[in-house]
C-alpha positions as CSV (number, residue, x, y, z in Angstrom):
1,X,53.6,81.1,57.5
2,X,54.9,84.1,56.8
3,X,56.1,85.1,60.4
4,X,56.5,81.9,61.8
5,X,59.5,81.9,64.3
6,X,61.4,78.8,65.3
7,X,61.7,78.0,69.1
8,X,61.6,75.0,71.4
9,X,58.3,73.8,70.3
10,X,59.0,74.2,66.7
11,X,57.8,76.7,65.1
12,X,55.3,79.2,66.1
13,X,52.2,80.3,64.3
14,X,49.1,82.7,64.8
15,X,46.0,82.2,65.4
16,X,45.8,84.7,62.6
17,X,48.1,82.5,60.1
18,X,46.3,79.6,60.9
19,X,43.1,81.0,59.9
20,X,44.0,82.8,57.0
21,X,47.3,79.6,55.8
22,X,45.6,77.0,56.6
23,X,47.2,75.4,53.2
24,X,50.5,76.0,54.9
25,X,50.6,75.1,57.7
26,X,48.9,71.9,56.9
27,X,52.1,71.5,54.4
28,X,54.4,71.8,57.2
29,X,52.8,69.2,59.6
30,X,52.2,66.5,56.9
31,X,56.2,67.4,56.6
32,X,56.6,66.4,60.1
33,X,57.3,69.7,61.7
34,X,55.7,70.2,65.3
35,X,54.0,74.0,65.3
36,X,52.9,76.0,68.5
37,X,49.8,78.0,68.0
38,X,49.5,81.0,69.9
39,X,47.1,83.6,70.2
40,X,47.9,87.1,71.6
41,X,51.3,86.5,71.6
42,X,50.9,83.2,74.6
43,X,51.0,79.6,73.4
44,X,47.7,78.1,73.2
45,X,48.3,74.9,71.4
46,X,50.9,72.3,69.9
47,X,50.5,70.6,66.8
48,X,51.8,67.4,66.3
49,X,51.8,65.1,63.3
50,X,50.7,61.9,63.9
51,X,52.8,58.4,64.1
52,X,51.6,55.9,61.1
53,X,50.0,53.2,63.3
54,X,51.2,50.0,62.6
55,X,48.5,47.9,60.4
56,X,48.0,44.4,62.4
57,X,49.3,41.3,60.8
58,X,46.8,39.0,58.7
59,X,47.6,36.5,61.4
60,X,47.4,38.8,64.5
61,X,45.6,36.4,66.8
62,X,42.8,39.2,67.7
63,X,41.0,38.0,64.5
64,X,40.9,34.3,66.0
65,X,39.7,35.4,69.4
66,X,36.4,33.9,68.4
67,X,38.4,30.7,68.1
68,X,40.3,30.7,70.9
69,X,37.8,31.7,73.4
70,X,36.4,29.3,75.9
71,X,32.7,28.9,76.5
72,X,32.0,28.7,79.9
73,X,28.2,29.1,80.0
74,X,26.1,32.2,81.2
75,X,27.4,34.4,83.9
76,X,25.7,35.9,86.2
77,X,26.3,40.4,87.2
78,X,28.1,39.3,90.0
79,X,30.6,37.2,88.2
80,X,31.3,39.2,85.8
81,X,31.9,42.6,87.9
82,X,34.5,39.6,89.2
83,X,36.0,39.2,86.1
84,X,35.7,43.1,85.1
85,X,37.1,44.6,88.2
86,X,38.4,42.3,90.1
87,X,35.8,42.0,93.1
């Protein structure tokens, strides 16, 4: 990114660069730097390195939901466009 300039949105980039440094500017976000692409001089998009998602717990209770669910028997479409949306 040869001609990458700093502003509010991080640095800026070309189209141009992005095409032809691809290698860099993938360095930069998996550095955590935020980079505004632009293309004929006007911003045309951000990009933003993503958060780690936390990984869910062994024990997160969404792998028992099998266990904790209640059987309550066949439902019919009106009941469960109750249960759904609330009608």
């Amino acid at each position: 990114m040869s001609r990458a300039k700093t502003g509010r949105g991080g640095q800026t980039i070309t189209t141009h660069e992005m095409r032809f440094e691809f290698d860099r500017v993938l360095q930069a976000v998996k550095a955590g730097k935020t980079l505004t692409l632009t293309y004929r001089s006007k911003p045309l998009a951000r990009i933003v390195p993503l958060k780690a998602e936390p990984e869910l717990a062994v024990d997160d209770p969404i792998f028992r939901l099998d266990e904790l669910a209640e059987r309550i028997g066949p439902l019919t479409n009106t009941e469960i466009d109750a249960a759904v949306y609330g009608r």
